[in-house]
C-alpha positions as CSV (number, residue, x, y, z in Angstrom):
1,X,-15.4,-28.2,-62.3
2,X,-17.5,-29.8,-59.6
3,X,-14.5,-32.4,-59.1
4,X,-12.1,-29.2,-58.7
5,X,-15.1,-27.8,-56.2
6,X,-15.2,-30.6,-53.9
7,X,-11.5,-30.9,-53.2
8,X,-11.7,-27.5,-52.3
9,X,-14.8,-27.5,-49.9
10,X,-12.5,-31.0,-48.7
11,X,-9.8,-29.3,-48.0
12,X,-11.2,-26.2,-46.2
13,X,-12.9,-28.7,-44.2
14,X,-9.6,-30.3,-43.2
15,X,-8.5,-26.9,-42.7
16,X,-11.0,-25.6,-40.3
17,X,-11.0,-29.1,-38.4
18,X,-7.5,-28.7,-37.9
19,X,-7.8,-25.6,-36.6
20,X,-10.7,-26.3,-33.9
21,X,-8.7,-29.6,-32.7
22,X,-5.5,-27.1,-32.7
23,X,-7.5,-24.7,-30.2
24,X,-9.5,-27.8,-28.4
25,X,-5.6,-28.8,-27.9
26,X,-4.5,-25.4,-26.4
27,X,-7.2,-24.9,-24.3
28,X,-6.8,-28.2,-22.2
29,X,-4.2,-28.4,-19.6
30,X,-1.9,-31.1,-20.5
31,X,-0.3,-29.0,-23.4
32,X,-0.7,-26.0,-21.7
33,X,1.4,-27.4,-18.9
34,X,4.1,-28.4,-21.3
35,X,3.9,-25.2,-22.7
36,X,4.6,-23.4,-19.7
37,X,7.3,-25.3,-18.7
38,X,8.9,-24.8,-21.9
39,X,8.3,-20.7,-21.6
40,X,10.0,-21.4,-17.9
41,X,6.6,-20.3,-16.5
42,X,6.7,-23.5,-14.3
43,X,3.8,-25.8,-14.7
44,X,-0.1,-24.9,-14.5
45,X,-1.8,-24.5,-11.7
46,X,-5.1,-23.1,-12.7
47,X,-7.1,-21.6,-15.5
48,X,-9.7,-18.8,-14.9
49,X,-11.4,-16.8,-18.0
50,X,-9.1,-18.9,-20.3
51,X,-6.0,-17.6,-18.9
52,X,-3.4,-19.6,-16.8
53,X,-1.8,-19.1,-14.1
54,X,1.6,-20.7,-13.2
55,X,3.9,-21.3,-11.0
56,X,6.0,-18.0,-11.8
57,X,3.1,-16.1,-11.2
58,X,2.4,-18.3,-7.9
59,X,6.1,-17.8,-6.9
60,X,6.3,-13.7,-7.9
61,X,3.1,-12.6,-5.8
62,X,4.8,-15.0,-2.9
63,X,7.5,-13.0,-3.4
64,X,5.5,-9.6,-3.1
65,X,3.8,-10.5,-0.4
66,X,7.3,-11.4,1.7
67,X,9.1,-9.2,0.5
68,X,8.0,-5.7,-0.5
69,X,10.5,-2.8,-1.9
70,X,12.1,-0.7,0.7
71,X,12.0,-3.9,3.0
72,X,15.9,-4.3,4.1
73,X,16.9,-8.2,4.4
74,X,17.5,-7.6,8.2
75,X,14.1,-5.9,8.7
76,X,12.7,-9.3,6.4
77,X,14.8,-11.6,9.2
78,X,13.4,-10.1,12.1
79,X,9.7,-10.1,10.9
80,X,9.1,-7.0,10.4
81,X,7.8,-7.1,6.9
82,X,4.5,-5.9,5.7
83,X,2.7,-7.9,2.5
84,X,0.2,-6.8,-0.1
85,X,-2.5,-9.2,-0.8
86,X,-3.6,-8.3,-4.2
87,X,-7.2,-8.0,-4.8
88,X,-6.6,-5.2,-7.6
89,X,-4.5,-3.1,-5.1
90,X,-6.3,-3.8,-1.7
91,X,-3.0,-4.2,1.1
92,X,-2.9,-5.7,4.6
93,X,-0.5,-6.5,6.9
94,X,0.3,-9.9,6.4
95,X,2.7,-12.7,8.4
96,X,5.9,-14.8,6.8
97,X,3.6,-17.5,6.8
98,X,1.7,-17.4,3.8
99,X,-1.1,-19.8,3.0
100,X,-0.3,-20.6,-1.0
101,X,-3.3,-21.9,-1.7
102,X,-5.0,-18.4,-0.8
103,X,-2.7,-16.4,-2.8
104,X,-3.3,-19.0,-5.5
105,X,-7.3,-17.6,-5.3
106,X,-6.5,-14.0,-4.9
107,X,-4.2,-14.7,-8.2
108,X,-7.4,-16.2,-10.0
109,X,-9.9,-13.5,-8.5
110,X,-7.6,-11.1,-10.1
111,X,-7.2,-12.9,-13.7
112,X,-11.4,-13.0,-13.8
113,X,-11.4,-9.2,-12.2
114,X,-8.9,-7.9,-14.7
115,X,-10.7,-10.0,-17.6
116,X,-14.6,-8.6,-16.8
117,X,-12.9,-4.8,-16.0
118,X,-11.8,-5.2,-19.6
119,X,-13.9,-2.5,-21.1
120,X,-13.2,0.1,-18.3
121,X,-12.0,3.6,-18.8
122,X,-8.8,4.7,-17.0
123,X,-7.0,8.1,-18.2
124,X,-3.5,8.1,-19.0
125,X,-2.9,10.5,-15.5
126,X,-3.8,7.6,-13.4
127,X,-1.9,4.7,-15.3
128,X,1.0,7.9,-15.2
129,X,0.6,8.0,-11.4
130,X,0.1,4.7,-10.4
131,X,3.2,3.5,-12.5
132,X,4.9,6.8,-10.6
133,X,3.9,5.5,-7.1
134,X,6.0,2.1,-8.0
135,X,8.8,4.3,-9.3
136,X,9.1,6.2,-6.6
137,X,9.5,2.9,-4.2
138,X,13.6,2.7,-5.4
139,X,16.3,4.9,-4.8
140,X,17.7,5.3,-8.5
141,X,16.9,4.4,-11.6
142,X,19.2,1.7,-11.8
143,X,17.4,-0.2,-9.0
144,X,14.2,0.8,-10.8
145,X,15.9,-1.0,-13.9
146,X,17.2,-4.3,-12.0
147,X,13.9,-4.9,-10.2
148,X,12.1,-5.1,-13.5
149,X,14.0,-7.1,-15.1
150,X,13.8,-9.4,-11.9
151,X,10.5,-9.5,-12.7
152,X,10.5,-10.4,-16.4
153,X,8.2,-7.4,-17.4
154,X,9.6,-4.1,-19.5
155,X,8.3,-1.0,-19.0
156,X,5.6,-1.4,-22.1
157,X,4.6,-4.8,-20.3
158,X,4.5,-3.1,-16.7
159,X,2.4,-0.4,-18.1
160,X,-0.2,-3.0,-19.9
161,X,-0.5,-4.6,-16.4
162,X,-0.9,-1.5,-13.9
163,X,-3.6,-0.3,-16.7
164,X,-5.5,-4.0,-16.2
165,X,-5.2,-3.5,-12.9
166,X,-6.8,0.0,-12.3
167,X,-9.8,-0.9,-14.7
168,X,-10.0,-3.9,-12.2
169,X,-9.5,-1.7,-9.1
170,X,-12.5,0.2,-10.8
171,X,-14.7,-2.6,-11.7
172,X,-14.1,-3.9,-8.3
173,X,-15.3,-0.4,-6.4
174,X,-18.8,-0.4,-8.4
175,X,-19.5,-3.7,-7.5
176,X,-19.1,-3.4,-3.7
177,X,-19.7,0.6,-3.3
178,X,-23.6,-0.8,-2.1
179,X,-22.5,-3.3,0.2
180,X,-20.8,-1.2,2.6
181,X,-23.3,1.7,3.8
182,X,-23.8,2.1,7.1
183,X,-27.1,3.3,9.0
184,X,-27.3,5.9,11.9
185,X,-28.4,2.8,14.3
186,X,-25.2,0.6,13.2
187,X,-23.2,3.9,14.4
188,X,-24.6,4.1,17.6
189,X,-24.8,0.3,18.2
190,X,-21.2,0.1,17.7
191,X,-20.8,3.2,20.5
192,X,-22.2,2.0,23.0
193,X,-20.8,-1.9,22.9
194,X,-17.3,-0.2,22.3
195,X,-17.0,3.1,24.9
196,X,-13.8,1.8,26.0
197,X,-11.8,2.1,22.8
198,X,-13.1,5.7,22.2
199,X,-10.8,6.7,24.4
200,X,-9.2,10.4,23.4
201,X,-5.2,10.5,24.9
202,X,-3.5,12.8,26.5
203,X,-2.3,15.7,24.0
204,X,0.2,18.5,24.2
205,X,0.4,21.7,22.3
206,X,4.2,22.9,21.6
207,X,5.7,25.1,19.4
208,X,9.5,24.4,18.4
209,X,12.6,25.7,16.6
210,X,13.8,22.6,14.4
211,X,17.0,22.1,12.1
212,X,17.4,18.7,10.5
213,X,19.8,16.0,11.1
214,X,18.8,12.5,10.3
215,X,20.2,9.7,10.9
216,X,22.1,9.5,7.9
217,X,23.7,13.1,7.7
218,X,27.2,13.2,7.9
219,X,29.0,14.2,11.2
220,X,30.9,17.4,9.7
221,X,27.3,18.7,9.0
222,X,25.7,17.1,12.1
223,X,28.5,19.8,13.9
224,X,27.1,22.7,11.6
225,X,23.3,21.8,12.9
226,X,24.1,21.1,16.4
227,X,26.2,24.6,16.4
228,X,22.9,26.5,14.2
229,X,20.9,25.0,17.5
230,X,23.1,25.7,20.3
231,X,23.1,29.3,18.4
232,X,19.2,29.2,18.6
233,X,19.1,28.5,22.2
234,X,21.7,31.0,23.2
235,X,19.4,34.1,21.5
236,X,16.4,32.7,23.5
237,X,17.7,33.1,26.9
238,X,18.9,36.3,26.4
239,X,15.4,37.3,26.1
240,X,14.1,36.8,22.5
241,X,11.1,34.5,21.8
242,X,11.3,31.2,20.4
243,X,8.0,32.5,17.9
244,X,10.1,35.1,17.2
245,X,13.4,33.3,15.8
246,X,11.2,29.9,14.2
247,X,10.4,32.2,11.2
248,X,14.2,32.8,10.7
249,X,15.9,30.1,11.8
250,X,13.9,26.9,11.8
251,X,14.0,24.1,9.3
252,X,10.4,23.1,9.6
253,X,8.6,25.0,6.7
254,X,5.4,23.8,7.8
255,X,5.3,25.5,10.9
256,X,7.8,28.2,11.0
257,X,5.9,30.7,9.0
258,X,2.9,30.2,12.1
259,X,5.9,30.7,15.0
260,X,6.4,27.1,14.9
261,X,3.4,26.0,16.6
262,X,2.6,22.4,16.0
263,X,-0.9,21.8,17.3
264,X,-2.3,20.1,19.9
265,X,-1.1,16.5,19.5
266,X,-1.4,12.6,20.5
267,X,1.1,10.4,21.4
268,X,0.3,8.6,17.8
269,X,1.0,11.9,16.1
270,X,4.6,12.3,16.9
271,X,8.1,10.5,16.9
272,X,8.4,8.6,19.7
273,X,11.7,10.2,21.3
274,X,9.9,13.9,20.2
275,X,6.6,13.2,22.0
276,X,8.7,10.9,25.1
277,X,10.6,14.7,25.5
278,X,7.2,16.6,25.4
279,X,5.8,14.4,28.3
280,X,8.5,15.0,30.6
281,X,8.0,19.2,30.2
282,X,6.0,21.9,32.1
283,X,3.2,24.2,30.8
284,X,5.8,27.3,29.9
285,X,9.1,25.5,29.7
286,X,11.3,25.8,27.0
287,X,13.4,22.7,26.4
288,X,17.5,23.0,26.0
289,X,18.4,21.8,22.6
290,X,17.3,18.3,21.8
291,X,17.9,15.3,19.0
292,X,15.2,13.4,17.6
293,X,16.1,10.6,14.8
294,X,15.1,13.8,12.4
295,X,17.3,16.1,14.0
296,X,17.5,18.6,16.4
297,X,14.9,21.2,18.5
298,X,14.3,23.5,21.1
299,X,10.6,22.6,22.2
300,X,8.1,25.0,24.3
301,X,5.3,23.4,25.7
302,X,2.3,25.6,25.5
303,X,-0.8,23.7,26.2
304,X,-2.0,20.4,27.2
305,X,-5.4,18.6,27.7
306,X,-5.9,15.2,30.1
307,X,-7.3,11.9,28.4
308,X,-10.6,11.3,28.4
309,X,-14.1,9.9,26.6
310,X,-14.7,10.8,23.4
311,X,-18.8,11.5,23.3
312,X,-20.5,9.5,19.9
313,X,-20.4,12.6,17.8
314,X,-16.6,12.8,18.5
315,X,-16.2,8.9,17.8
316,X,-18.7,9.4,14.4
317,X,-16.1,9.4,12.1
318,X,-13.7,6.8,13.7
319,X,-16.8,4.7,13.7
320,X,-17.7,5.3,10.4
321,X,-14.7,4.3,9.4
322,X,-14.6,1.2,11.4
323,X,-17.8,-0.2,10.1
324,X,-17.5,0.8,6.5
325,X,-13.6,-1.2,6.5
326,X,-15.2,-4.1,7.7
327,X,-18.1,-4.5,5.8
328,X,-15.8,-3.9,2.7
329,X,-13.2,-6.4,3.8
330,X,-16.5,-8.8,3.7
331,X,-17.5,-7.6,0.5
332,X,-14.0,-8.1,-0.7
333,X,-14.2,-11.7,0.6
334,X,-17.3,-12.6,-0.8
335,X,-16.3,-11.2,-4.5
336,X,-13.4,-12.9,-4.3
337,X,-15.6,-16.1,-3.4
338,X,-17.3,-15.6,-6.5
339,X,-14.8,-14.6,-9.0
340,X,-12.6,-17.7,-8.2
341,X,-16.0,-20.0,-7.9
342,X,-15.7,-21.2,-12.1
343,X,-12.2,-21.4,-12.0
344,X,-10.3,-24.3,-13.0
345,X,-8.2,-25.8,-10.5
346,X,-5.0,-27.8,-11.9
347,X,-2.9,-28.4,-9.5
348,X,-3.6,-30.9,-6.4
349,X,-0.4,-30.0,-4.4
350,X,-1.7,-26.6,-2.8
């Protein structure tokens, strides 16, 4: 019996051995290169929280970053592209040129992120929204369809990510919500060394009679708009008022219902070919029928004010604003300093 008991304590010795050397053997890069190149993952560039990152994951956040949805290939060749740089969902405007070795850290600051946001609680509405928002970047469901396969993930998978990624997004918030206060004196500091951008621009307030025509309408009904606005412009110099007709004739629901008064505007505010039209008018005029890129108006000007210097409690918000942006992008900076600090470097050619 004891024999019996010996070669069993033997063997689940073996057993267990083989088991920690089996792990011990996974966790260390060498196999988990090999592995990755056998998955077609590339080979491994780093580990961070236990979790590697390859050169597929190196190559599709490249690919993000250049590339965005909705970016045409001509817009892409004439530099015109805007990235994301993904620190759980934070986006700036970013340049062709992309430093890899950076994207490599904001890969690895997102692996650690994802990993410590773990226990985080995210309702099914957001994960529902968020996974809408990326949806609603194609034109059809079949593009929808092609780009994820592209990218190797189903919809379960996708799903599983977005989730990580908002508990992250979350995780990411608590931790630099302190840093980023500003005081009354910071406000004012940043007012008085900055008068001269707190400039407020010339606006105009017009009203306008609008039927839509983009770009992309087809001519027959481009000659049914053109005729509706012609129609339009006929009615108003026989004497009616162009308040008058917007609630039955124009296209803009947001404004037609209010005589199609737009509000006193900037030059920031509006299409440029609509507001480069407004400039050129008189207080009173009414404008013969023009086309914008969205389609065609009859504009009265009704108001305008010069440009001039905002006082501090105009520029309080802007500067607000300002001040709380930056010290978030430093916050940012610095957390992803950190997270990307114990992180295992692989890979020497970045």
């Amino acid at each position: 019996m004891k024999r019996w008991l010996l070669i069993s304590l033997s063997l689940a010795a073996a057993c267990l051995a083989g088991v920690a050397c089996g792990q011990l053997v996974l966790c260390s890069p060498a196999p988990r290169d090999a592995i990755g190149v056998l998955c077609r993952r590339g080979h491994l560039l780093a580990i961070a929280q236990g979790e590697g990152i390859y050169e597929a994951d190196l190559q599709r956040a490249l690919s993000e970053l250049r590339y965005p949805s909705g970016v045409d290939e001509k817009d892409r060749q004439e530099g015109e592209t805007k990235g994301v740089k993904k620190v759980t969902n934070v986006k700036r405007v970013t340049t062709l040129q992309v430093d890899e070795r950076l994207v490599l850290t904001d890969l690895i600051s997102n692996s650690v992120a994802r990993s410590v946001a773990a226990d985080e609680k995210i309702s099914k509405g957001k994960i529902g929204s968020a996974l809408n928002l990326l949806r609603w970047q194609f034109p059809n469901e079949k593009a929808w369809r092609i780009a994820l396969g592209a990218s190797g993930l189903s919809a379960r998978s996708l799903r599983r990510y977005v989730a990580g990624d908002l508990r992250a997004q979350q995780w990411i918030t608590r931790q630099i919500v302190s840093r980023i206060d500003a005081t009354e004196i910071e406000y004012r500091n940043f007012y008085e060394t900055h008068r001269d951008s707190f400039m407020q621009p010339v606006r105009f307030r017009a009203s306008h009679l609008f039927v839509a025509a983009p770009r992309e309408t087809l001519p027959e009904v481009v000659e049914t708009k053109q005729q509706a606005i012609k129609s339009l412009a006929a009615r108003i110099k026989q004497g009616e008022k162009l308040t008058d007709l917007a609630a039955v004739g124009s296209e803009d629901e947001a404004t037609k219902n209010r005589g199609g008064d737009l509000g006193f505007f900037s030059e920031s505010r509006m299409p440029p070919d609509f507001f480069a039209a407004v400039a050129k008018m008189h207080i009173g005029e009414i404008s013969q029928p023009i086309r914008t890129r969205l389609g065609f108006h009859i504009i009265e000007l009704t108001d305008s004010k010069p440009a001039r210097e905002m006082n501090f409690e105009e520029a309080r918000a802007e500067i607000r604003l300002i001040i709380e942006n930056e010290k978030r992008r430093t916050a940012l900076q610095n957390l992803v300093r950190d997270l990307s600090r114990p992180a295992e470097f692989v890979t020497n050619g970045l």
